[in-house]
MARVOKOL-681449 format. One record per atom (N, C-alpha, C): residue number from 1; atom name; x, y, z; residue in three letters. Coordinates in Angstrom, 1 decimal. Example, Ala and Ser with C-alpha at 12.3 -4.5 7.8 and 13.67 -1.06 7.14 Angstrom:
<rs>
pos  site  c1  c2  c3  code
1  N  13.2  -5.7  7.8  ALA $
1  CA  12.3  -4.5  7.8  ALA $
1  C  13.2  -3.3  7.8  ALA $
2  N  12.8  -2.2  7.1  SER $
2  CA  13.7  -1.1  7.1  SER $
2  C  12.9  0.0  7.9  SER $
</rs>
This chain:
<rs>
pos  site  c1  c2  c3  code
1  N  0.8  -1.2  0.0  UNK $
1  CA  0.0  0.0  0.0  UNK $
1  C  0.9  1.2  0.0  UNK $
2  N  0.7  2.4  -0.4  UNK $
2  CA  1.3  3.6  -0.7  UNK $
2  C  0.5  4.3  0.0  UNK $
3  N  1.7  5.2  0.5  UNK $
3  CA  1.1  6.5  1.6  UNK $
3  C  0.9  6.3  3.0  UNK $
4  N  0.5  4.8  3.1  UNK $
4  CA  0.9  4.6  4.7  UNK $
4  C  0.4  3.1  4.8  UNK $
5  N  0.5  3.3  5.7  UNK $
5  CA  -0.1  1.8  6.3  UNK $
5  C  -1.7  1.6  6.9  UNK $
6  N  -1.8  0.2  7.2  UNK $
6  CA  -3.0  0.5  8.2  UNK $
6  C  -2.8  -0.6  9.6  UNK $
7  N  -3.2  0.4  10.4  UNK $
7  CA  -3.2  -0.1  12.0  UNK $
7  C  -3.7  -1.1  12.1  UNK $
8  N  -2.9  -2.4  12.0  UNK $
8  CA  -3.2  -3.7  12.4  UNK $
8  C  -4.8  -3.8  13.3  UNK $
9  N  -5.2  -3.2  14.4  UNK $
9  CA  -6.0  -3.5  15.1  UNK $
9  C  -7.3  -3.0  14.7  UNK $
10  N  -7.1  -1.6  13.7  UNK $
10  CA  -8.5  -0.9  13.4  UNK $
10  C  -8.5  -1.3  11.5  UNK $
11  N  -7.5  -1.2  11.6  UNK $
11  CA  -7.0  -1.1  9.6  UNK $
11  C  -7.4  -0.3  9.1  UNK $
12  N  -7.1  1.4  9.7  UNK $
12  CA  -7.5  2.9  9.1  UNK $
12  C  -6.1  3.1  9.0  UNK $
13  N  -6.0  3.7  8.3  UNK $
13  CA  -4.9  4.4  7.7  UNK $
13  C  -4.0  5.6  8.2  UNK $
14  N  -2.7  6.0  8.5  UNK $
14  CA  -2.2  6.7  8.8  UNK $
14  C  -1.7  7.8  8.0  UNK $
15  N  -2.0  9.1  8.3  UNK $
15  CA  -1.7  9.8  7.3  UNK $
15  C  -0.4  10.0  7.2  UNK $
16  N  0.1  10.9  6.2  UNK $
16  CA  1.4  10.7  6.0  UNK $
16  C  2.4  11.7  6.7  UNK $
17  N  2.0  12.8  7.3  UNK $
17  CA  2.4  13.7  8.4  UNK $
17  C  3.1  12.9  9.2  UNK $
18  N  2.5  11.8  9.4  UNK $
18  CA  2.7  11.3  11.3  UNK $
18  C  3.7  10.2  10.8  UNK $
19  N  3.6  10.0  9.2  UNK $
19  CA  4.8  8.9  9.6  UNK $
19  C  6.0  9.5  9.3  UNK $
20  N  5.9  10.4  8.7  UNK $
20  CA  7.1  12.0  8.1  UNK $
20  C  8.3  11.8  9.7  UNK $
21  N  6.5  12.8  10.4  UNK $
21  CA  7.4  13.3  11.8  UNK $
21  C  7.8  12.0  12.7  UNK $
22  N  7.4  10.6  11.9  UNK $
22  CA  8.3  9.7  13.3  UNK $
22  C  9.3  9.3  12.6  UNK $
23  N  9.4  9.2  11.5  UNK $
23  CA  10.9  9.1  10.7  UNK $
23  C  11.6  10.1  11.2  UNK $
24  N  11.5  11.5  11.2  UNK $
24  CA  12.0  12.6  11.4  UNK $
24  C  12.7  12.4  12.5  UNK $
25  N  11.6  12.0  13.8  UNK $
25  CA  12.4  11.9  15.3  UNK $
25  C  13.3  10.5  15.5  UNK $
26  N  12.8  9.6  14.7  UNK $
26  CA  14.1  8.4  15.1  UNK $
26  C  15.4  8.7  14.1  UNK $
27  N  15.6  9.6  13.6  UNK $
27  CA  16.4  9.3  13.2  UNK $
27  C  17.5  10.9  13.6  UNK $
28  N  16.7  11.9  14.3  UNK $
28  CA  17.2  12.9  15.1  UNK $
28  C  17.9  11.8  16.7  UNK $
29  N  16.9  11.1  16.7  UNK $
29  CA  17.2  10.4  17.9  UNK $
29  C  18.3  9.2  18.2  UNK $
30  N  18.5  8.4  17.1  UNK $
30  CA  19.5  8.2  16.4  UNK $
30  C  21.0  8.1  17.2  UNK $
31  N  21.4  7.6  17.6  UNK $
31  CA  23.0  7.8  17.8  UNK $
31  C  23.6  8.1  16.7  UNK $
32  N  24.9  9.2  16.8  UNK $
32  CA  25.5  9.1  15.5  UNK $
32  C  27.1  9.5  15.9  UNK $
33  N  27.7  10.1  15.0  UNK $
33  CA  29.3  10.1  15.4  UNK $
33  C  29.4  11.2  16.0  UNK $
34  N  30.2  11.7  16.7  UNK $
34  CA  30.4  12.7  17.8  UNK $
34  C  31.6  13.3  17.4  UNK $
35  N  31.1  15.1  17.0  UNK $
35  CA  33.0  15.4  16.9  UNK $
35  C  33.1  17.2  17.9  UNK $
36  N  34.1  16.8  18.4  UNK $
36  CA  34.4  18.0  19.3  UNK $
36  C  34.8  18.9  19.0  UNK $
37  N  35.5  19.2  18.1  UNK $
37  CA  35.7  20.4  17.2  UNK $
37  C  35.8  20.4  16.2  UNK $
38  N  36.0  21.7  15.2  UNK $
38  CA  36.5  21.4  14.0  UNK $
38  C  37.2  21.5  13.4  UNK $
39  N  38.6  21.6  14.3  UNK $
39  CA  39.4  21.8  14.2  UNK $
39  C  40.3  19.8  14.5  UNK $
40  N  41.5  19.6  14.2  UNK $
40  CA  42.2  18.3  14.7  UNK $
40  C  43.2  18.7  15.1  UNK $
41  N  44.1  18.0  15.8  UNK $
41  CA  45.6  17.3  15.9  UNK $
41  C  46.7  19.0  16.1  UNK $
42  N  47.3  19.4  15.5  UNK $
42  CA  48.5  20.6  15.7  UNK $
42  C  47.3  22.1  15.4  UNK $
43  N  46.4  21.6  14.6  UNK $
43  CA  45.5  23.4  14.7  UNK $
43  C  44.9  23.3  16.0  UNK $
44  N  44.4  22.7  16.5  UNK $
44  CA  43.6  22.4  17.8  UNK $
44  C  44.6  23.3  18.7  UNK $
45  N  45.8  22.8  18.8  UNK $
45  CA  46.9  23.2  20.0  UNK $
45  C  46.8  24.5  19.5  UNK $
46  N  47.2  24.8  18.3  UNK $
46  CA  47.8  26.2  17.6  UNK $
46  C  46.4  27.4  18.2  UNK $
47  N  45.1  26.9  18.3  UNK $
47  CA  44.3  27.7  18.2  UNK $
47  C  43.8  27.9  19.9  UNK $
48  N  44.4  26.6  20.4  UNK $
48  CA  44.0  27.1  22.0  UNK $
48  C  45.2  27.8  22.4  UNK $
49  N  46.5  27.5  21.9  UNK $
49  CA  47.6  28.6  22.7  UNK $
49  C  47.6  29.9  22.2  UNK $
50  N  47.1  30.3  21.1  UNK $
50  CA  46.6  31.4  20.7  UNK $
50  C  45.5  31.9  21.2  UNK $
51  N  44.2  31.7  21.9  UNK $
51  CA  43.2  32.0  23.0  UNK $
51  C  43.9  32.4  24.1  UNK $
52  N  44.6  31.4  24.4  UNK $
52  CA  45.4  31.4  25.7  UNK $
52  C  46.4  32.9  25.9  UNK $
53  N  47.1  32.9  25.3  UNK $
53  CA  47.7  34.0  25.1  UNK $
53  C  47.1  35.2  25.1  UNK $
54  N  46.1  35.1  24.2  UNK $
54  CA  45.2  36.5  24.3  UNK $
54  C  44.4  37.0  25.6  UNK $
55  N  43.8  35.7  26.3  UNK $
55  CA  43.1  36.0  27.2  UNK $
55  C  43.8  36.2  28.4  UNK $
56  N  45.3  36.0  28.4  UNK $
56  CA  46.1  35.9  29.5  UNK $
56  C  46.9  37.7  29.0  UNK $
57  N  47.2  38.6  28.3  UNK $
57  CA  48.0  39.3  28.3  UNK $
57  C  46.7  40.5  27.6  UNK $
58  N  46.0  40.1  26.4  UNK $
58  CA  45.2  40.8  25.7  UNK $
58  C  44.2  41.8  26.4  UNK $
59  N  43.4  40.8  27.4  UNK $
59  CA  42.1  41.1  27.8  UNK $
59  C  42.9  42.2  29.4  UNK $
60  N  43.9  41.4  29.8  UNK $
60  CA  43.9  42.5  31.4  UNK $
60  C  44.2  43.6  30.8  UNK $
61  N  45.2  43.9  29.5  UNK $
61  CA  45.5  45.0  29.5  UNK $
61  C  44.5  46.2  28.8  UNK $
62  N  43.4  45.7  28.4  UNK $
62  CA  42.5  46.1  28.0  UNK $
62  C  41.5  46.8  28.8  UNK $
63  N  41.1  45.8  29.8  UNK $
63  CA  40.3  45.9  31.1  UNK $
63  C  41.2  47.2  32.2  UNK $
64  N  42.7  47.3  31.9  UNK $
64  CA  43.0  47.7  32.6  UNK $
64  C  43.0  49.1  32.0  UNK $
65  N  43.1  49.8  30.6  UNK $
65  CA  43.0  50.6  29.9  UNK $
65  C  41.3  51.5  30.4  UNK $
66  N  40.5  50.6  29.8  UNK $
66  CA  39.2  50.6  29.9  UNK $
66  C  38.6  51.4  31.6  UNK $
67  N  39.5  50.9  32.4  UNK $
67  CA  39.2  51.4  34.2  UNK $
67  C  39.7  52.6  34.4  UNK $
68  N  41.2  52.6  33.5  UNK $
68  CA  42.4  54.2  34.0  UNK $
68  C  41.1  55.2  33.2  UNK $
69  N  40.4  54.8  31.6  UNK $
69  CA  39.5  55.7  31.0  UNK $
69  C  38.5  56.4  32.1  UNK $
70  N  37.5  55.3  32.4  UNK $
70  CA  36.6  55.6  33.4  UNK $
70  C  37.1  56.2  34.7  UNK $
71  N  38.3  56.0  35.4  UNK $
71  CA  38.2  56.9  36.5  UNK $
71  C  39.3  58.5  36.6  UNK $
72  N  39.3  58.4  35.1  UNK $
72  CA  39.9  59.9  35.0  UNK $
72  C  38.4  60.9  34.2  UNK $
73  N  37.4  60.2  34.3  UNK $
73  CA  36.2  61.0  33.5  UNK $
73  C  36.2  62.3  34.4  UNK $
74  N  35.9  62.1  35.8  UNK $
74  CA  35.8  63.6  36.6  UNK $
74  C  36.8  64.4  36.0  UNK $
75  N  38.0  64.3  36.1  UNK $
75  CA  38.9  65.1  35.8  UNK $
75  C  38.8  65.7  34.5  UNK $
76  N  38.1  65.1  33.1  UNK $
76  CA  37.9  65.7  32.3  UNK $
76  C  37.1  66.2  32.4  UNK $
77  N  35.9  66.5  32.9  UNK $
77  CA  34.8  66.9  32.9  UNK $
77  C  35.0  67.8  33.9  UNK $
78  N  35.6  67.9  35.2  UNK $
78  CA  36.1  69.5  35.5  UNK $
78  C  36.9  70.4  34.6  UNK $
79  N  37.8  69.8  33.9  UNK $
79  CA  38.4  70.5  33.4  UNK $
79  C  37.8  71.1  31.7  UNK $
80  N  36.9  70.7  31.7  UNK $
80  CA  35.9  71.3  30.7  UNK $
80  C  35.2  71.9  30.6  UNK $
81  N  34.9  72.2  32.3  UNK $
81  CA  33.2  73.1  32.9  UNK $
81  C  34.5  73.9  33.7  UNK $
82  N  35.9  73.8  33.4  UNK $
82  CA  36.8  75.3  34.3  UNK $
82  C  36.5  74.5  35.4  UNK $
83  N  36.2  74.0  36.2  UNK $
83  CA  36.2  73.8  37.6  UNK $
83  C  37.1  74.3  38.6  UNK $
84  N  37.2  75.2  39.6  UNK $
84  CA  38.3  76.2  40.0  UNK $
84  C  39.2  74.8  40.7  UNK $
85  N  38.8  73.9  40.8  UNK $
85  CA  38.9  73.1  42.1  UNK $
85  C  39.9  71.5  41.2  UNK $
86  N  39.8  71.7  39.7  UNK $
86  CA  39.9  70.5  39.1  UNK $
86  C  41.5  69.6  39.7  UNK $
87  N  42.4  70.2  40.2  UNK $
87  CA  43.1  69.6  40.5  UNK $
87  C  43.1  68.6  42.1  UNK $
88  N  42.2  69.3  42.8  UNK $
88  CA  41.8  68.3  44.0  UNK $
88  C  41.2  67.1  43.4  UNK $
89  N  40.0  67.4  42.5  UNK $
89  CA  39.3  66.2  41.6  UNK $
89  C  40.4  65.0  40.9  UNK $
90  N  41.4  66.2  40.7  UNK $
90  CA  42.5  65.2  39.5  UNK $
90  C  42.9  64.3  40.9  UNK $
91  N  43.5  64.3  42.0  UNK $
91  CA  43.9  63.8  43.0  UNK $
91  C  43.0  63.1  43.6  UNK $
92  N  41.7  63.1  43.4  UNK $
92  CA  40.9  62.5  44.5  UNK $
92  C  40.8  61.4  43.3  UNK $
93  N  40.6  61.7  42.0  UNK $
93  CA  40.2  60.0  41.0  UNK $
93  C  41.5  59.2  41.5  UNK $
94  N  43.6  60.1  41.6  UNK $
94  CA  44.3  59.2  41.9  UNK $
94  C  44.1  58.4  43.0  UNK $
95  N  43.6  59.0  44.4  UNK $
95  CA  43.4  58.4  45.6  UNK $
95  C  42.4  57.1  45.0  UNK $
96  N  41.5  57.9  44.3  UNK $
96  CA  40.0  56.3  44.0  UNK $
96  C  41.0  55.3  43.4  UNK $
97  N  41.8  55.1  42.4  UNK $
97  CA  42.7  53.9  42.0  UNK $
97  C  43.1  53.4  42.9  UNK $
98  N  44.0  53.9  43.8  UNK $
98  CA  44.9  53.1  45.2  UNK $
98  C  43.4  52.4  46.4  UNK $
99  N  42.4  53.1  46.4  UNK $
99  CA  41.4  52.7  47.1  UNK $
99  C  40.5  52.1  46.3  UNK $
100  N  41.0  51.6  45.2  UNK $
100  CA  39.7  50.4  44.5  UNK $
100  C  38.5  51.0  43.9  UNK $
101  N  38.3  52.3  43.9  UNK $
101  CA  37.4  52.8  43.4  UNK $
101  C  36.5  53.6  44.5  UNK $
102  N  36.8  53.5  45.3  UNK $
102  CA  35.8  54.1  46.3  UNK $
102  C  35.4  55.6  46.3  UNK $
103  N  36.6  55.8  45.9  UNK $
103  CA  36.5  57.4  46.3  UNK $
103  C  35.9  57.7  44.5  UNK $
104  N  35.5  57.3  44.1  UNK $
104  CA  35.1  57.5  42.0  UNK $
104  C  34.3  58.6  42.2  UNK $
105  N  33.0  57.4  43.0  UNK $
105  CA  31.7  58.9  42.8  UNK $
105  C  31.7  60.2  44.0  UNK $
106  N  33.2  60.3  44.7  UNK $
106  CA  32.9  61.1  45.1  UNK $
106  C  33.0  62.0  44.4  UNK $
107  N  34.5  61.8  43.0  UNK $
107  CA  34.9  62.6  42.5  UNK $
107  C  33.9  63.2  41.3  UNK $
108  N  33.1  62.0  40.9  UNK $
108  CA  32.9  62.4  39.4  UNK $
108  C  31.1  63.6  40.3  UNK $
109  N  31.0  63.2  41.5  UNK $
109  CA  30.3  64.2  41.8  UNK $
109  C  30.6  65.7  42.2  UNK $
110  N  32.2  65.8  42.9  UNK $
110  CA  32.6  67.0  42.8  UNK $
110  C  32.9  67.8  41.5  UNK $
111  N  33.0  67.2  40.8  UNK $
111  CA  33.4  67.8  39.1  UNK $
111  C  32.0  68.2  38.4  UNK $
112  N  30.9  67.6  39.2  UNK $
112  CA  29.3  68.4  38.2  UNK $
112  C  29.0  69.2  39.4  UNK $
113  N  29.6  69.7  40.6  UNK $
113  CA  28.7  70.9  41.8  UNK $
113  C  29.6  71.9  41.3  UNK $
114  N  28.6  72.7  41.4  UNK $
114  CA  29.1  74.2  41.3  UNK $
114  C  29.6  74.5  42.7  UNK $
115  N  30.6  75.4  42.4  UNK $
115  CA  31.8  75.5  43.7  UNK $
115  C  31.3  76.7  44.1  UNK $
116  N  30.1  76.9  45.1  UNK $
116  CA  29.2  77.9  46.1  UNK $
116  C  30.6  78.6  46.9  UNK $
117  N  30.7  77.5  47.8  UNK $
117  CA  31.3  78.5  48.8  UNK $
117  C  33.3  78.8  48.3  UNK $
118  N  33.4  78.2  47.2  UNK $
118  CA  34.8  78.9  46.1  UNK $
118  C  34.5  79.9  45.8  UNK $
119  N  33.4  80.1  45.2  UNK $
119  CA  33.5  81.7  44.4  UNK $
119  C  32.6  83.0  45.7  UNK $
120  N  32.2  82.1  47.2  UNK $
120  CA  32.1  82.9  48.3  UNK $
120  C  33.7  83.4  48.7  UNK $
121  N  34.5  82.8  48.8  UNK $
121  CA  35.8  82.8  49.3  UNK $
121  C  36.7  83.4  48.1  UNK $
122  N  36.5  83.3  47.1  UNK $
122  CA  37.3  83.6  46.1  UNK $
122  C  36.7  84.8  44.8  UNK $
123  N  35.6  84.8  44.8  UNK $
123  CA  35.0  85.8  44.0  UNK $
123  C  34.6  85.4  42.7  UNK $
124  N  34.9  83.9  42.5  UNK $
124  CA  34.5  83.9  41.3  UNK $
124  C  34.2  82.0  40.9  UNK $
125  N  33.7  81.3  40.1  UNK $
125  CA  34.1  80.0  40.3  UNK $
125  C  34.0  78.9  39.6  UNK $
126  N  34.9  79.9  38.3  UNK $
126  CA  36.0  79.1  37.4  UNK $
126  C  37.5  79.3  37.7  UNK $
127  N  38.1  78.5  37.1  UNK $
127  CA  39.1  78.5  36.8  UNK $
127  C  40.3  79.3  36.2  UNK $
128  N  41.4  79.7  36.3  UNK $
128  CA  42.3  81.0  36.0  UNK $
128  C  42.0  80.8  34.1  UNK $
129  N  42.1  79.3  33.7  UNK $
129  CA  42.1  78.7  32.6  UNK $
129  C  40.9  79.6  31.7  UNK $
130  N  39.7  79.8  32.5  UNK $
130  CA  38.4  80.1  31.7  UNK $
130  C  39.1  81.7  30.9  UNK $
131  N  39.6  82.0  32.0  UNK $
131  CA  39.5  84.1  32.2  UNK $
131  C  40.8  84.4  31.2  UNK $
132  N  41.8  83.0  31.1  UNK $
132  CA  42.8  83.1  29.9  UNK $
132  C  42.4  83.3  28.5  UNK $
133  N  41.2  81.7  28.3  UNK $
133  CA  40.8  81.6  26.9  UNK $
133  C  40.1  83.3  26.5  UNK $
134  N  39.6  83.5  27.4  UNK $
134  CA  39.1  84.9  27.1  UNK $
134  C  40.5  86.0  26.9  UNK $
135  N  41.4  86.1  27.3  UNK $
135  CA  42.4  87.0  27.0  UNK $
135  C  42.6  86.5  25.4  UNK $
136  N  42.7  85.4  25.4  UNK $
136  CA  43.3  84.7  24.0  UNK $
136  C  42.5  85.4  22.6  UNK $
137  N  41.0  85.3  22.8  UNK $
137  CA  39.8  85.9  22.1  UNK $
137  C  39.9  86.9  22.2  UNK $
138  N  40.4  88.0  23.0  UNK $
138  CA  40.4  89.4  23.2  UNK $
138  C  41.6  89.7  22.3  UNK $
139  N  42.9  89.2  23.0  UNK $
139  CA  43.8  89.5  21.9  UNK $
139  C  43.8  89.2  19.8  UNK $
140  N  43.0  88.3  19.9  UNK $
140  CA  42.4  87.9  18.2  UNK $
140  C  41.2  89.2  18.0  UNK $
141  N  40.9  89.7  18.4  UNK $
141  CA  40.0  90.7  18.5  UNK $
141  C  38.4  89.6  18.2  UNK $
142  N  38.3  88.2  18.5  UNK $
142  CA  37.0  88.1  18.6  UNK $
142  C  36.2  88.1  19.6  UNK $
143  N  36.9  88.6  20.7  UNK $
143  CA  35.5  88.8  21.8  UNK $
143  C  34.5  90.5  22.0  UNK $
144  N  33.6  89.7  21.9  UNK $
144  CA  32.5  91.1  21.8  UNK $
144  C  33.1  92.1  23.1  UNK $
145  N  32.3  92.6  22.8  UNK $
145  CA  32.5  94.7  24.2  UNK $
145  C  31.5  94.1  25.3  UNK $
146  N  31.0  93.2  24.8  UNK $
146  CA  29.6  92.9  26.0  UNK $
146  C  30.6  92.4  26.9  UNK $
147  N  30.8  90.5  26.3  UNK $
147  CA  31.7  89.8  26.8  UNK $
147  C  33.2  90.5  27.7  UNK $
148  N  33.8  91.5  26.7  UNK $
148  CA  35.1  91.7  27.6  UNK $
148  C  34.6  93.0  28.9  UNK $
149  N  33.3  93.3  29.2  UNK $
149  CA  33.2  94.4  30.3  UNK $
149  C  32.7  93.0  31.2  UNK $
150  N  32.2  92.0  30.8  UNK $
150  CA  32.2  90.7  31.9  UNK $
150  C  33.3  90.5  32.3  UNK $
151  N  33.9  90.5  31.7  UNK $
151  CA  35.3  89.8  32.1  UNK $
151  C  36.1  90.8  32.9  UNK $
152  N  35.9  92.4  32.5  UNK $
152  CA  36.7  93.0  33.6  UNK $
152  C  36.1  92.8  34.8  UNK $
153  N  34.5  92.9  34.5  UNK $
153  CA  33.9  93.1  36.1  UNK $
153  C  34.3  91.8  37.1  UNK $
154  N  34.5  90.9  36.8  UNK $
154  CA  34.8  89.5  36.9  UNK $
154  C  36.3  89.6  37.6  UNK $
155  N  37.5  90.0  36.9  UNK $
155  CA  38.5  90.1  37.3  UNK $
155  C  38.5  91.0  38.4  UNK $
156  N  37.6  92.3  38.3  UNK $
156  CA  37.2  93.5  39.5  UNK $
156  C  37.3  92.5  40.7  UNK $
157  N  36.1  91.9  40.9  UNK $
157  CA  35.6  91.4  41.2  UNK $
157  C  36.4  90.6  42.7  UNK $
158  N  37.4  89.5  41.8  UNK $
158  CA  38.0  88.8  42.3  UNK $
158  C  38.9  89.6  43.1  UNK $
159  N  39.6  91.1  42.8  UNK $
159  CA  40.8  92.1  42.5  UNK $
159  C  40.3  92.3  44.1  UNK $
160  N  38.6  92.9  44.0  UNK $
160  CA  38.2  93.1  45.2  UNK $
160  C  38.6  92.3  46.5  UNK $
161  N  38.1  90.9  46.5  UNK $
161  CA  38.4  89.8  47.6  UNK $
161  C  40.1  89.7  47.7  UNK $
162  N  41.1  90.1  46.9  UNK $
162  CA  42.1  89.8  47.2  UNK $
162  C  43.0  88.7  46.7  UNK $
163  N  42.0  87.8  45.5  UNK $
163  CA  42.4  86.8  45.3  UNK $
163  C  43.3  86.3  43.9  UNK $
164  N  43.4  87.6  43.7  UNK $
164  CA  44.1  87.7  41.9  UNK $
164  C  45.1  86.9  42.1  UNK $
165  N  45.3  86.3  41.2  UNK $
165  CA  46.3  85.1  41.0  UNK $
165  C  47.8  86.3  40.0  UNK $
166  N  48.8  86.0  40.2  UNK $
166  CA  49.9  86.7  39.1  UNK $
166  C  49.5  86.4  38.0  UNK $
167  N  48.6  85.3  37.2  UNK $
167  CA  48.6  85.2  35.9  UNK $
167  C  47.6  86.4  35.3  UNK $
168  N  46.3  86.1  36.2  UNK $
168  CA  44.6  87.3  35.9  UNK $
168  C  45.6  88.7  36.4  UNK $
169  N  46.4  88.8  37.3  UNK $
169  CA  46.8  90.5  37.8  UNK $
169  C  47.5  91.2  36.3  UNK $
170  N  48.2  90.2  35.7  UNK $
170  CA  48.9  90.9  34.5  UNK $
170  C  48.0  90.4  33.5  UNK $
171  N  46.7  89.6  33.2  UNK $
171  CA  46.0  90.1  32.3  UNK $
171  C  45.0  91.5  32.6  UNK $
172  N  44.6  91.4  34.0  UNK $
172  CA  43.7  92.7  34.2  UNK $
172  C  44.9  93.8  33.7  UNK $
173  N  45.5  93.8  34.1  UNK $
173  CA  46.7  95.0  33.8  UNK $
173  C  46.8  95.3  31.9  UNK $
174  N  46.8  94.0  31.5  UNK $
174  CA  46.8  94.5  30.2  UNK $
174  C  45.4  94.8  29.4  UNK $
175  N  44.4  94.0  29.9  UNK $
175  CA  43.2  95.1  29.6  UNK $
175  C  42.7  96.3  29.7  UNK $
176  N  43.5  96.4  31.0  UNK $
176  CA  43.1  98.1  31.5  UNK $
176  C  44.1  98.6  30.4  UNK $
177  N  45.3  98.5  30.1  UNK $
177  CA  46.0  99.2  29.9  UNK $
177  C  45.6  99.6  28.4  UNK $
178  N  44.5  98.2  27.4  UNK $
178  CA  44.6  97.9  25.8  UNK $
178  C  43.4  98.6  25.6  UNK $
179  N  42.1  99.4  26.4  UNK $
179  CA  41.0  100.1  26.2  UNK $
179  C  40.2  98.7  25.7  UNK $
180  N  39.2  99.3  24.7  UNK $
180  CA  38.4  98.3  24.4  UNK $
180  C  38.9  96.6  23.6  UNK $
181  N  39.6  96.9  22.7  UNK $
181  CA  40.5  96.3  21.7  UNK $
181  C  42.2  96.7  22.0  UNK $
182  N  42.5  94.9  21.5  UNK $
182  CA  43.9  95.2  21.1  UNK $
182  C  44.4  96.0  20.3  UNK $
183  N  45.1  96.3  20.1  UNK $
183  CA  45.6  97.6  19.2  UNK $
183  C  46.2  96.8  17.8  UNK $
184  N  46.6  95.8  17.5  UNK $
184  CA  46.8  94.9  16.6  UNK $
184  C  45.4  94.6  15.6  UNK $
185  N  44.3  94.6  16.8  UNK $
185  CA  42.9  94.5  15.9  UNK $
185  C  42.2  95.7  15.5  UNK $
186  N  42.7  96.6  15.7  UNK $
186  CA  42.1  98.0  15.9  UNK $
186  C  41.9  98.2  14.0  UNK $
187  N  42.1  97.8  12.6  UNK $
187  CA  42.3  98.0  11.9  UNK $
187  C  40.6  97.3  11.4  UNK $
188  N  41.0  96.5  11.9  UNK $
188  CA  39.6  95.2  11.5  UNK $
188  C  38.9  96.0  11.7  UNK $
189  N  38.5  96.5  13.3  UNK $
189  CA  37.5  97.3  13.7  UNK $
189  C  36.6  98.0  12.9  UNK $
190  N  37.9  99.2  12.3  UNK $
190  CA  37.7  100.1  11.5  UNK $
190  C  37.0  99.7  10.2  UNK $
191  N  37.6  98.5  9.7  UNK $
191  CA  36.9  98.2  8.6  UNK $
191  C  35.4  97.5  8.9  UNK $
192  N  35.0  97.2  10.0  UNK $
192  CA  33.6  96.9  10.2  UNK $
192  C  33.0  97.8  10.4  UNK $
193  N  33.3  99.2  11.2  UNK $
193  CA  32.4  100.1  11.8  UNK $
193  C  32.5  100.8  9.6  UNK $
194  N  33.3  101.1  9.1  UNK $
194  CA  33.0  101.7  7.8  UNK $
194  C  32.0  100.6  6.8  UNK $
195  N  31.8  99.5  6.8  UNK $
195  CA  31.3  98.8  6.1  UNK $
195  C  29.6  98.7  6.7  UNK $
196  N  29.3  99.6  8.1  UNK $
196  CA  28.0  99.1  8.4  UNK $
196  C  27.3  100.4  8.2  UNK $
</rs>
């Protein structure tokens, strides 16, 4: 008979689905040959001493890269937002290394607080770095007249509490001394104020 058989006890017929899926499972079920890799004999060695190697010299020094990254992030991140303070921060991430990490979030949280009682004590609360890049702009003649009367009042400011550093005392000095503009830019000027 074709297509199936019939059940000895009823003699109806089996459809052909069911005898598909029991062929299908005996012979999934099946013992068969067993192989462990697919690799043999000298690649086998070649490919685990090469794992070996990697996972022994590759991975620490990577993990160890990957940790120095993450616990110098405060440090960048003060030193991006000016933070008056960023070198305590730079020291507190090295303390967190020797201490396993403990001291991280104290740091990466002193690097996002605004420094209240620094710029109570000091007058101001950025960094000497901020009040430079502004000299730097001033000398290029791109900082506006708005901007550089912030910045003297700022420097005033600090001049007042006492706290001028020698780098801000000889830029305040040379702003007072340069009027509005450098005198190197003073040409430009001229050609904007005739061209409006």
């Amino acid at each position: 008979m074709r297509g199936g058989g019939r059940t000895p006890a009823t003699g109806a017929m089996m459809p052909r689905a069911v005898v598909a899926t029991a062929g299908l499972a005996a012979a999934l079920l099946a013992p068969g040959t067993a192989g462990a890799s697919f690799l043999s004999g000298e690649a086998m060695d070649t490919a685990a001493n090469v794992l070996a190697w990697v996972v022994l010299v590759l991975v620490p020094v990577v993990a160890i890269g990957l940790f120095w990254m993450v616990h110098v992030l405060p440090e960048k991140i003060a030193h991006k937002n000016h933070h008056p303070q960023r070198k305590a921060i730079q020291t507190l991430c090295l303390l967190s290394l020797v201490f396993g990490g403990l001291l991280w979030p104290l740091a990466w949280l002193w690097a996002y607080t605004k420094p209240v009682g620094y710029k109570l004590a000091y007058g101001t609360e950025m960094h000497d770095d901020y009040f430079l890049e502004f000299a730097e702009k001033w000398r290029k003649g791109e900082l506006p007249d708005a901007e550089l009367r912030q910045l003297r009042a700022e420097l005033d400011a600090i001049e007042a509490r006492g706290a001028l550093t020698p780098a801000l005392r000889s830029l305040r000095d040379e702003l007072a001394a340069g009027g509005t503009r450098p005198i190197e830019s003073a040409p430009v000027a001229a050609v904007q104020t005739r061209s409006a």
